[in-house]
Structures are given as C-alpha cells and as structure tokens.
C-alpha positions as CSV (number, residue, x, y, z in Angstrom):
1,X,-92.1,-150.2,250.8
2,X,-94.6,-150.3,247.6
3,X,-94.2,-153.1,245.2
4,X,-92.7,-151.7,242.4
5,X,-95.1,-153.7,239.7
6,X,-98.5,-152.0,241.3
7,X,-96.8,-148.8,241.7
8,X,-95.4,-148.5,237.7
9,X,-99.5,-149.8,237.3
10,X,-101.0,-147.1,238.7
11,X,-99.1,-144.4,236.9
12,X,-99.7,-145.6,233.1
13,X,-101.7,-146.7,230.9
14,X,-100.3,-148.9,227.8
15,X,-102.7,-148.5,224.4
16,X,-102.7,-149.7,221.3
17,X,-102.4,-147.0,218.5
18,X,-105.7,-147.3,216.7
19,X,-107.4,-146.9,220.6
20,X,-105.7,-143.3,221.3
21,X,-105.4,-141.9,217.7
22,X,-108.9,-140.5,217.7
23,X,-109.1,-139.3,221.7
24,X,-105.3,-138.9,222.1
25,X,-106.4,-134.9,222.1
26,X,-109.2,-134.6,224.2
27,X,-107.2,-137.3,226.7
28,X,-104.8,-134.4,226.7
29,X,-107.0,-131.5,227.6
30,X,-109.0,-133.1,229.9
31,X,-105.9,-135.0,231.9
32,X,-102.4,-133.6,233.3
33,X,-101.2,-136.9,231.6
34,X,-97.5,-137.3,229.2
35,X,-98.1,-139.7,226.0
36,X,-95.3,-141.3,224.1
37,X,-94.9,-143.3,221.7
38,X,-93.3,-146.6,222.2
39,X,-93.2,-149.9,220.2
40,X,-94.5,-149.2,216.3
41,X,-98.0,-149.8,217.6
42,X,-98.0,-149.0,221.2
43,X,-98.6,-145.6,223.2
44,X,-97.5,-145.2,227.2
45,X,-99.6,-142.4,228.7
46,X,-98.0,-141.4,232.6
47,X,-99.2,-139.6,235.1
48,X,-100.1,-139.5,238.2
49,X,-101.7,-142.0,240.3
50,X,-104.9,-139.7,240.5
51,X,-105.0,-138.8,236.4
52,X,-104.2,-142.2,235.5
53,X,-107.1,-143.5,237.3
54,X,-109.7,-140.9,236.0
55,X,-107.7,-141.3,232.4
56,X,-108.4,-144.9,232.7
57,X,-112.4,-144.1,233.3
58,X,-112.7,-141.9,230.3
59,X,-111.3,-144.2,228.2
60,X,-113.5,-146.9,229.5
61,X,-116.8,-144.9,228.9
62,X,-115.3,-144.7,225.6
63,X,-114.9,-148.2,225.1
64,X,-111.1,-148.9,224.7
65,X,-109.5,-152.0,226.3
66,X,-106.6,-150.6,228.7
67,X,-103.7,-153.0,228.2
C-alpha cells in the first residue's frame, strides 16, 4: 500500500499567494489542475500525479519556490 504522505505529495502543490497571483491563469489553461484557496496567504493546486508534476516544472522555469 502507498504511503499516504508521498502519495498526498505528488498530487499538490502548496504556494504562496504573491507566487500564483500573476500565473494562476496560464497555470490553468495550460494544466487539468483545481486551485483553492486556503490559509489567508496560501493556495493548494491538485491534480493529478502527471499535471502536478508538469505544473511543478512550469512553475520552476518560472522561478517560484514550490512549498
């Protein structure tokens, strides 16, 4: 059975606000991905295994720092 810790890791991506307010919409059109909103400055973006991974790539070319 998958560890539940590195399964819940490779299906989201937590972000500071400031790092996803200015690609939050091409993250979405590019990416089969859900965003929500959770602490005051904290996004969770989900998805699967495969779109979190490429997700994660696109916003390191772009410079943000995945939490």
């Amino acid at each position: 059975m998958p560890d539940p810790a590195r399964l819940r890791d490779s299906t989201q991506i937590v972000l500071r606000q400031e790092a996803l307010e200015r690609l939050e919409q091409p993250l979405d059109d590019e990416f089969a991905v859900t965003v929500f909103e959770e602490e005051e400055n904290r996004y969770r973006i989900i998805g699967s295994p495969v779109e979190i991974k490429e997700a994660s790539e696109f916003l390191a070319r772009r410079g943000v720092a995945v939490l």
